[in-house]
C-alpha distance (Angstrom), angle and dihedral (degrees) to the residues before:
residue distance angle dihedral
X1 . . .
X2 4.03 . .
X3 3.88 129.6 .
X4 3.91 113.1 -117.7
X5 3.78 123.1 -172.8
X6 3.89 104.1 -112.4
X7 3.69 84.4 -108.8
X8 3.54 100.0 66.7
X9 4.24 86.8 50.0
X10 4.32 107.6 124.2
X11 3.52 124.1 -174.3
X12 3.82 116.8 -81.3
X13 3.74 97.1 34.8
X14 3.47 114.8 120.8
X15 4.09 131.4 -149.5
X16 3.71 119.5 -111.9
X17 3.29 96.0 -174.2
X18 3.97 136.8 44.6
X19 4.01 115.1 -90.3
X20 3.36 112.3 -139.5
X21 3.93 129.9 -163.6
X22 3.67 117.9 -127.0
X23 4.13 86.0 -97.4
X24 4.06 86.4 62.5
X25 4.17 88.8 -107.5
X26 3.78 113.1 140.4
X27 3.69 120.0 -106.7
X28 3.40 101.2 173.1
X29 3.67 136.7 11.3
X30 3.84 133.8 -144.5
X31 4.07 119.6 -67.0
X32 4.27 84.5 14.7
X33 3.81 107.6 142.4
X34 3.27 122.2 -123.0
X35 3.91 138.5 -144.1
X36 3.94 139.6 -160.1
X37 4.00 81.0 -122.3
X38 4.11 85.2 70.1
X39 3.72 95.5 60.1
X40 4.13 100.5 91.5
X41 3.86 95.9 29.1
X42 4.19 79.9 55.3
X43 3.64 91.0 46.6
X44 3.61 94.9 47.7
X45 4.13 87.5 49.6
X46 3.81 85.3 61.0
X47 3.98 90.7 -107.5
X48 3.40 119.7 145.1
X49 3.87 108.1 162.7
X50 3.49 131.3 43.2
X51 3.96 126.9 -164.4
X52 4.13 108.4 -134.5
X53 3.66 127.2 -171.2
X54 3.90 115.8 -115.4
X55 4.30 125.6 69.7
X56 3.55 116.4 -83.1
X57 4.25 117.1 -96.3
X58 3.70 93.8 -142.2
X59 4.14 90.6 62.8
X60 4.10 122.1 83.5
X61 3.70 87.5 -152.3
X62 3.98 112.2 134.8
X63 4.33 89.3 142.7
X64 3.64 91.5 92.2
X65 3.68 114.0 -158.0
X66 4.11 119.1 -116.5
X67 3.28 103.7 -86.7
X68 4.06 107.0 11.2
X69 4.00 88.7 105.8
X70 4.03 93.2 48.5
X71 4.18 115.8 103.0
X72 3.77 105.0 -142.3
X73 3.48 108.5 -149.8
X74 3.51 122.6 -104.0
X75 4.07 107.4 -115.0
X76 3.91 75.7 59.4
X77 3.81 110.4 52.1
X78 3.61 81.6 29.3
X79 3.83 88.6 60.8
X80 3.94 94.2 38.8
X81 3.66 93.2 49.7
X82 4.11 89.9 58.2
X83 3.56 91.8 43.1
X84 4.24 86.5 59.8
X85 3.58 93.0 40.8
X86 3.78 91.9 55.0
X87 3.59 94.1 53.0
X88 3.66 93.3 51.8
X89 4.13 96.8 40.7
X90 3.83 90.1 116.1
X91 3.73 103.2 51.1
X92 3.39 87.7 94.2
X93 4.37 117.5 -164.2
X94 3.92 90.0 -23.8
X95 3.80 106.7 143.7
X96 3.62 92.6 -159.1
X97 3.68 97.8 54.1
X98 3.91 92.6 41.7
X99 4.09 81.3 60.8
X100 3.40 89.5 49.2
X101 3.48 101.7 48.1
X102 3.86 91.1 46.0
X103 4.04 87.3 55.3
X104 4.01 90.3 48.5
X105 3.95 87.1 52.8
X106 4.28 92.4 49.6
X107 3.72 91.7 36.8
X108 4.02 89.7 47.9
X109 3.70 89.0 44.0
X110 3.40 98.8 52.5
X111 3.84 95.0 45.3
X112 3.85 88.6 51.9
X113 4.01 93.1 48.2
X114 3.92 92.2 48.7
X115 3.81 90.0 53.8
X116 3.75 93.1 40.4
X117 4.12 90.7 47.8
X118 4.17 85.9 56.5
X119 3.80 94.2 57.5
């Protein structure tokens, strides 16, 4: 997973995270595809990055983390991903604390999916 600006989205890549407007109201949801098309109705819904599946080009990284290769399944991130949302309902359109809570979700994620990968 690697953040993009919505700029750099191309057709075929797909979202592994929720996109939110600036109101906090889901766009898109995890494993949606996305298209070039998207970029100014994004823009215009005050969204500026976008979480995509796939590792970043830029990083030298082939160590892989436990975990970072491990699908949880979807009744689970699912049910982690409300859990975060609900403890960041009244943040309101704080840019800052939309970053944040977007880090607590792939940081929580990621956590979960290492466990889950050594059962």
């Amino acid at each position: 997973m690697r953040t993009i600006s919505v700029k750099e989205i191309e057709d075929g890549m797909v979202a592994a995270a929720e996109v939110l407007d600036s109101r906090g109201g889901v766009l898109l949801n995890p494993g949606d595809g996305l298209r070039k098309s998207y970029i100014p109705k994004l823009i215009g819904w005050g969204v500026h990055e976008v979480e995509i599946e796939g590792d970043d080009p830029a990083t030298d990284a082939p160590d892989k983390k436990p975990g970072e290769d491990v699908r949880l399944p979807r009744e689970m991130e699912t049910r982690i991903i409300s859990k975060i949302t609900h403890r960041f309902e009244m943040v309101g359109d704080d840019p800052l604390m939309k970053r944040l809570k977007r880090l607590s979700q792939k940081h929580v994620l990621r956590r979960t999916a290492s466990k889950y990968a050594l059962k």
